[in-house]
VOVOMAR-157040 format. One record per residue (C-alpha): residue in three letters; x, y, z. Coordinates in pm, whole numbers, plus 50000, padded with zeros to 5 digits. Layout:
<nodes>
NODE  rest   east  north     up
NODE   Ala      X      Y      Z
...
</nodes>
This chain:
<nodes>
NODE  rest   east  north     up
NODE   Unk  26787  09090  80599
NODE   Unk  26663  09361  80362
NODE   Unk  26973  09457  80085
NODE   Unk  26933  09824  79878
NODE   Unk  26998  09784  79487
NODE   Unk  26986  10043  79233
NODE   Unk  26840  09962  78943
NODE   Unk  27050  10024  78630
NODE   Unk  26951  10069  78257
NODE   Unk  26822  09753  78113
NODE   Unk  26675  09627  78413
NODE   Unk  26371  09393  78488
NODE   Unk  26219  09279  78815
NODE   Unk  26233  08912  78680
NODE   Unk  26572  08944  78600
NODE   Unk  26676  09138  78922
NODE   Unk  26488  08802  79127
NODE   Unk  26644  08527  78950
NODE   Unk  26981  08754  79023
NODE   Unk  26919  08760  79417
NODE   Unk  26811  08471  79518
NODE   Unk  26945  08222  79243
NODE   Unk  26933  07856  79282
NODE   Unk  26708  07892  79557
NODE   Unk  26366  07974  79297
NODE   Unk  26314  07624  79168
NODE   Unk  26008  07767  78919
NODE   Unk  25885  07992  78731
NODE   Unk  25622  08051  78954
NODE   Unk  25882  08120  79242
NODE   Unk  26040  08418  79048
NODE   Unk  25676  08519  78981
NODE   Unk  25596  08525  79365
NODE   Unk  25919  08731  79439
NODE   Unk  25899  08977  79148
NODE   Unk  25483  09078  79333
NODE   Unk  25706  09104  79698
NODE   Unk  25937  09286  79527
NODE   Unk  25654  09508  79389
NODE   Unk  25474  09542  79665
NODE   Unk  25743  09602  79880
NODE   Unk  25851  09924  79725
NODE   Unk  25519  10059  79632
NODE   Unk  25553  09956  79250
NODE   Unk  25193  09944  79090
NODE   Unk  25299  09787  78797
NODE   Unk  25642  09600  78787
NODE   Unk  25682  09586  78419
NODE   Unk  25761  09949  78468
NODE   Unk  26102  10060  78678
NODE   Unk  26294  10316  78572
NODE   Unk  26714  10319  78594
NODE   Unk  26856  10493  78913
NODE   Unk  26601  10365  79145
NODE   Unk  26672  10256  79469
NODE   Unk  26481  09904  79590
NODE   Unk  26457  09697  79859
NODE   Unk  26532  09337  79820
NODE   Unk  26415  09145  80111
NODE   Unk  26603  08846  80175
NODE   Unk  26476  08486  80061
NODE   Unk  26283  08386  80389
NODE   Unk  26078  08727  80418
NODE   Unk  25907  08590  80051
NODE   Unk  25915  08206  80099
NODE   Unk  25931  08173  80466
NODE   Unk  25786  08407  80651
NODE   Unk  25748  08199  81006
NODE   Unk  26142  08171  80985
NODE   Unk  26136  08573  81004
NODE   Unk  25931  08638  81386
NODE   Unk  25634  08805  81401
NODE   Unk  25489  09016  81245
NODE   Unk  25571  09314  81452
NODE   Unk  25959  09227  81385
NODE   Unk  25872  09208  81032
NODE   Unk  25686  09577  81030
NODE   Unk  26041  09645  81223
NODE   Unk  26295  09549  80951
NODE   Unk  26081  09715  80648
NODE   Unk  26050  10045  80824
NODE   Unk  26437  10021  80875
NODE   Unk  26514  09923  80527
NODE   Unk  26279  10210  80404
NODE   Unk  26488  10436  80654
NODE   Unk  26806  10280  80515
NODE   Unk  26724  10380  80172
NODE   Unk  26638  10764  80219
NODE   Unk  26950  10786  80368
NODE   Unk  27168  10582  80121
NODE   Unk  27259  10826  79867
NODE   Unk  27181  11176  79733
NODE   Unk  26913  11095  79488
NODE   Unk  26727  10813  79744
NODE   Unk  26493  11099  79841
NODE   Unk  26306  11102  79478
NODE   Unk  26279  10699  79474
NODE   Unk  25881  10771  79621
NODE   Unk  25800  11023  79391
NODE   Unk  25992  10848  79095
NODE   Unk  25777  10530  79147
NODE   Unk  25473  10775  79152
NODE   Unk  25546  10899  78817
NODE   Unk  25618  10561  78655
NODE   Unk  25266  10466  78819
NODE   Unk  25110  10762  78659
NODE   Unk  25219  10711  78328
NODE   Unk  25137  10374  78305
NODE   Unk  24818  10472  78271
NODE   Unk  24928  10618  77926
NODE   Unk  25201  10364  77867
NODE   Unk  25064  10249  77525
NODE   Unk  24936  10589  77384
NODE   Unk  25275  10633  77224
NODE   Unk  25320  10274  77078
NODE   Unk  24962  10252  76951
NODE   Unk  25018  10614  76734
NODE   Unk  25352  10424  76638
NODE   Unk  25200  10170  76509
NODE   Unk  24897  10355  76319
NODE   Unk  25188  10593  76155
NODE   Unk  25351  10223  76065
NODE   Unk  25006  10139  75891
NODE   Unk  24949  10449  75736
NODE   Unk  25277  10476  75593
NODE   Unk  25233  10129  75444
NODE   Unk  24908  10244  75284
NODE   Unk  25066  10522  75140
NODE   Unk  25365  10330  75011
NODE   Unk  25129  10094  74851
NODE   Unk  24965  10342  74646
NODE   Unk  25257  10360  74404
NODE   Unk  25530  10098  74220
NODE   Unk  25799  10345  74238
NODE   Unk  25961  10398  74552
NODE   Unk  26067  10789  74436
NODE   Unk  25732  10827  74303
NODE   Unk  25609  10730  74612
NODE   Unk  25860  10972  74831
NODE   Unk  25774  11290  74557
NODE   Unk  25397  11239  74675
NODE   Unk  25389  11146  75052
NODE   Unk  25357  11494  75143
NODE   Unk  24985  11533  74987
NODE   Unk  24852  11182  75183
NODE   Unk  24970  11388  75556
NODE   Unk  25170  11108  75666
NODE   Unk  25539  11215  75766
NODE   Unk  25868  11040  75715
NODE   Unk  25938  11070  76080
NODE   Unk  25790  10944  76359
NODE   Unk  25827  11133  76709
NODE   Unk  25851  10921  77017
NODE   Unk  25973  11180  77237
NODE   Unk  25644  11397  77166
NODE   Unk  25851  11702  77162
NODE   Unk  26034  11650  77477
NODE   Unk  26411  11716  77539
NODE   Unk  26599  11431  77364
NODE   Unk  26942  11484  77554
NODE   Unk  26736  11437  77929
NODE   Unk  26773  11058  77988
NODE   Unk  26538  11049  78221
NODE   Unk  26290  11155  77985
NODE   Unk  26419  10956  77710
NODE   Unk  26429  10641  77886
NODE   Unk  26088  10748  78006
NODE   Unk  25930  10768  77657
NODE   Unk  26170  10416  77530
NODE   Unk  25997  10249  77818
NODE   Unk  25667  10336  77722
NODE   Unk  25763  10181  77315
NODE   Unk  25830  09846  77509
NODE   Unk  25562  09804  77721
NODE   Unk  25320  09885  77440
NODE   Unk  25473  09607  77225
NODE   Unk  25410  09402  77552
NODE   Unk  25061  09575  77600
NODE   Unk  25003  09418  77252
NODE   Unk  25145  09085  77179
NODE   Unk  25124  08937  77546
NODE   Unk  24813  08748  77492
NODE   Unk  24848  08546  77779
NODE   Unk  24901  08811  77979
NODE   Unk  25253  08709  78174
NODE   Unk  25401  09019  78144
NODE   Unk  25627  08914  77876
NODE   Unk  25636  08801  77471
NODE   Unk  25686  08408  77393
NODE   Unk  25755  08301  77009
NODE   Unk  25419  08189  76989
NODE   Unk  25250  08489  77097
NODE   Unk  25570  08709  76881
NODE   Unk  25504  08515  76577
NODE   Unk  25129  08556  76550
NODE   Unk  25111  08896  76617
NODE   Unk  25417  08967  76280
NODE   Unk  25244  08689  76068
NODE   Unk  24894  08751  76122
NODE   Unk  24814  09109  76205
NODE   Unk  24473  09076  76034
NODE   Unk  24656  09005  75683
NODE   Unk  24616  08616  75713
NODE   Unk  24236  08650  75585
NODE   Unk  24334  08927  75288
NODE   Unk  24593  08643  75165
NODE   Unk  24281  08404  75203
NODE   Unk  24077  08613  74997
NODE   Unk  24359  08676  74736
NODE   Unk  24437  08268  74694
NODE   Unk  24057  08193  74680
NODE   Unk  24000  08452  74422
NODE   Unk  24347  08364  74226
NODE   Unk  24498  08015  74300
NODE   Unk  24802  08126  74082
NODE   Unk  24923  08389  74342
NODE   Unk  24968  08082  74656
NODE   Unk  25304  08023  74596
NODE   Unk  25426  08373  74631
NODE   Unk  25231  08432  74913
NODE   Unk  25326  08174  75118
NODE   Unk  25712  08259  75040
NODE   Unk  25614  08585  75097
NODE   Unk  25507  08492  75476
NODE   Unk  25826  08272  75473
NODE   Unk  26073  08500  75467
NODE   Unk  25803  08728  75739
NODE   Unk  25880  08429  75932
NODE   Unk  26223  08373  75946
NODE   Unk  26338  08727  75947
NODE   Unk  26078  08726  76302
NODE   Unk  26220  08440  76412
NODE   Unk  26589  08598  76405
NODE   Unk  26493  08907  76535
NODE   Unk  26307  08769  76836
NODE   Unk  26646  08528  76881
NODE   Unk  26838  08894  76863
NODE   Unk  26607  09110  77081
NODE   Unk  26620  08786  77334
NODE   Unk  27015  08807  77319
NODE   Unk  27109  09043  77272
NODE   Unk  26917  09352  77385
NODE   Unk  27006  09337  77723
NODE   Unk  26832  09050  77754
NODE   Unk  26892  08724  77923
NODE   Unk  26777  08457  77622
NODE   Unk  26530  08270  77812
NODE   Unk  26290  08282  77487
NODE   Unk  26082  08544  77580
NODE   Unk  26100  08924  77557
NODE   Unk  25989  09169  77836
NODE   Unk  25969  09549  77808
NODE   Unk  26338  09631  77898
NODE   Unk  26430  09435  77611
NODE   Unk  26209  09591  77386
NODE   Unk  26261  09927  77500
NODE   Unk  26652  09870  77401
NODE   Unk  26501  09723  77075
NODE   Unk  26352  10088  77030
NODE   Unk  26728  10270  77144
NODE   Unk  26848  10096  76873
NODE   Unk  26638  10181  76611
NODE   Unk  26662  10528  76687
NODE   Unk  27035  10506  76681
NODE   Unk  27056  10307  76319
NODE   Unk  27165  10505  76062
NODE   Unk  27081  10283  75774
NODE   Unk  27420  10078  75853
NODE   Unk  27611  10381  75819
NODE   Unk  27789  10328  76152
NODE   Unk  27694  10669  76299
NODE   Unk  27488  10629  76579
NODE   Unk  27244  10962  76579
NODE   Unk  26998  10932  76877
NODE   Unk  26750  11248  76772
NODE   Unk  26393  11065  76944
NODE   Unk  26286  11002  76601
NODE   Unk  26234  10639  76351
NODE   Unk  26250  10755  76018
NODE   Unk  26018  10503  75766
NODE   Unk  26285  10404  75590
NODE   Unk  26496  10263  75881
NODE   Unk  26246  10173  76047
NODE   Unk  26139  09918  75780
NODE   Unk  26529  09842  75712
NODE   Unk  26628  09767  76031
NODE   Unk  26479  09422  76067
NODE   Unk  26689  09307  75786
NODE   Unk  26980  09458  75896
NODE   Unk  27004  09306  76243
NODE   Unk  26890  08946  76117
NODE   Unk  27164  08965  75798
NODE   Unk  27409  08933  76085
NODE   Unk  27264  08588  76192
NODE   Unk  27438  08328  75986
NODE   Unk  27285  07999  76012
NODE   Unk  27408  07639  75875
NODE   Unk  27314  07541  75545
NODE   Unk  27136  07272  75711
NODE   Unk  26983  07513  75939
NODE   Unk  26857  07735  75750
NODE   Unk  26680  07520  75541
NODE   Unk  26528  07323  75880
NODE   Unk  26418  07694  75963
NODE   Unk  26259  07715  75591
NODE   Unk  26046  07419  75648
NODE   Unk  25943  07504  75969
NODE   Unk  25809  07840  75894
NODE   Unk  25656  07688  75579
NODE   Unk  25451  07432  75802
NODE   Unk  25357  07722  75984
NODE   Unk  25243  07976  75701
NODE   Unk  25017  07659  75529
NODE   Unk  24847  07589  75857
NODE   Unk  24759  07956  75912
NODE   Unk  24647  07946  75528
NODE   Unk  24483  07626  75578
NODE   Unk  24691  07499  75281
NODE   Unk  24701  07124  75227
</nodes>
C-alpha cells in the first residue's frame, strides 16, 4: 500500500527511508535501494535534491524488496496510477508537486554554480587579506583589489520568498557535496570532510615552506592542528545538530542548514538577520563560534590533539 508524505524543511530521502520502513532495512545498501524506488517513483532525477512542501509517494516495503508478494505487474501499474491520483487530489498545492520536481531537476544542472563562486570569493578574499598584517589596513584597501565584503547567495532574488531561499540554500549544500564526496555516495564522511579542510592544495605550499625553512615545522603543523580539530567539531555539529541525524556523515540538507545558519549569525550578537548574504568576517568567525560551544574532557581533548597531530605529520610526511 502506497502512503502520501510531505516533505518538510530539513528533509533527505535517506532519512525519510530509514523513517518508513525502519527495522526492516538491515543495510546500508537496503536504504540505498529504497531511496532509487523512492526516486524513481516520483519522477526525482536526482534525489539529493527535494525541496520542502512536496508531496511523495512512499510505496510500502514489499513493492521495493518483494515485488512477487505484490501480483503482477498489471496490479502493480494499478496501485501507482492510484497513488499518483491520490496525491493530485490530496491537498491544494499537490497540483505543482510535477512541475516542482521539474524545477529542482532543472536546476540541478546549475546546482554548484553558486557554491563554486562562493568558494572563489572565499579564496580571493583570503588573497586579499594576506596582502597586509593589519586587519584595518587590510579593510581601508579591499575596495581597490574588487573583492566585496559580502557574498550574495540569493543572486539578487527575493530573500523573504522561501521557496526561493530554500531553493538557492539547497544549491550551497549540494555544492559542498558536489565537492567533497569523493566517493561519490551522495553524502560527506570524516575522511572525505577532513581532506578536503586540511588539504585544499595547501599541503604541498607547507611542504615547500618546511623544505626551504626547517625552523617554521612546528608552527605549521600546530597550525593544521587546530584546522583539524576545529573540522572535526564542526563536522560532529553539522552531523548533530543541523537537522541532521549523527550517523557520521553529512548530506546536502544538513549542509544547506549549515548555510541558514551562517546567514543568520550575527557575529554572536544574538540577532538572527537572514538578508541572503555571508559577510567575510562571519563567515570566517563562525567556525569558531559553533565549535567554542563543544566542551570536551581534559582527557579528550588532548586524545583529539594527538590524533589530529598523527594526521597532519602523515600528510607532511613528517617522521
Amino acid at each position: 500500500m502506497t502512503t502520501c508524505y510531505t516533505i518538510q524543511r530539513g528533509d533527505c530521502l535517506w532519512n525519510i527511508a530509514k523513517r518508513t520502513y525502519g527495522d526492516n532495512l538491515k543495510s546500508n545498501g537496503d536504504i540505498a535501494k529504497a531511496v532509487q524506488y523512492i526516486a524513481e517513483s516520483n519522477n526525482i532525477s536526482n534525489p539529493d535534491l527535494i525541496y520542502s512542501g512536496i508531496n511523495l509517494a512512499l510505496p510500502d516495503y514489499n513493492s521495493i524488496f518483494c515485488p512477487e508478494q505484490e501480483g503482477t505487474q498489471e496490479n502493480q501499474n494499478t496501485q501507482e496510477e492510484n497513488a499518483s491520483q491520490n496525491l493530485s487530489q490530496s491537498g491544494p498545492d499537490q497540483g505543482n508537486s510535477a512541475s516542482q520536481t521539474s524545477s529542482a531537476a532543472a536546476n540541478n544542472a546549475n546546482t554548484t554554480n553558486i557554491y563554486e563562486e562562493y568558494d572563489k570569493w572565499l579564496d580571493d578574499s583570503e588573497l586579499v587579506m594576506q596582502e597586509f598584517e593589519d586587519y584595518n589596513e587590510y579593510l581601508e584597501n579591499r575596495e581597490s583589489y574588487n573583492v566585496p565584503l559580502t557574498f550574495d547567495f540569493m543572486e539578487g532574488k527575493d530573500v523573504s520568498d522561501d521557496d526561493m531561499y530554500n531553493e538557492q540554500t539547497l544549491k550551497m549544500g549540494q555544492g559542498e557535496i558536489e565537492a567533497k564526496d569523493y566517493n561519490k555516495d551522495g553524502e560527506v564522511a570524516f575522511e572525505e570532510y577532513i581532506t578536503q579542510e586540511l588539504d585544499g592544495g595547501i599541503i604541498d605550499e607547507y611542504k615547500s615552506a618546511i623544505a626551504a625553512n626547517p625552523e617554521l615545522q612546528d608552527g605549521i603543523v600546530e597550525n593544521l592542528v587546530d584546522a583539524y580539530k576545529t573540522a572535526y567539531k564542526l563536522f560532529k555539529i553539522i552531523d548533530n545538530q543541523m537537522g541532521g541525524d549523527n550517523n557520521g556523515t553529512l548530506n546536502a540538507q544538513e549542509f544547506q542548514n549549515y548555510y541558514e545558519h551562517l546567514d543568520e549569525y550575527t557575529g554572536g550578537s544574538g540577532n538572527s538577520v537572514r538578508d541572503g548574504k555571508f559577510d567575510i568576517d562571519y563567515v570566517t568567525e563562525y567556525p569558531e563560534f559553533l565549535t567554542g560551544q563543544i566542551s570536551l574532557s581534559e582527557e579528550d581533548e588532548e586524545k583529539l590533539s594527538q590524533s589530529a597531530r598523527n594526521i597532519v605529520k602523515i600528510l607532511l610526511n613528517i617522521a
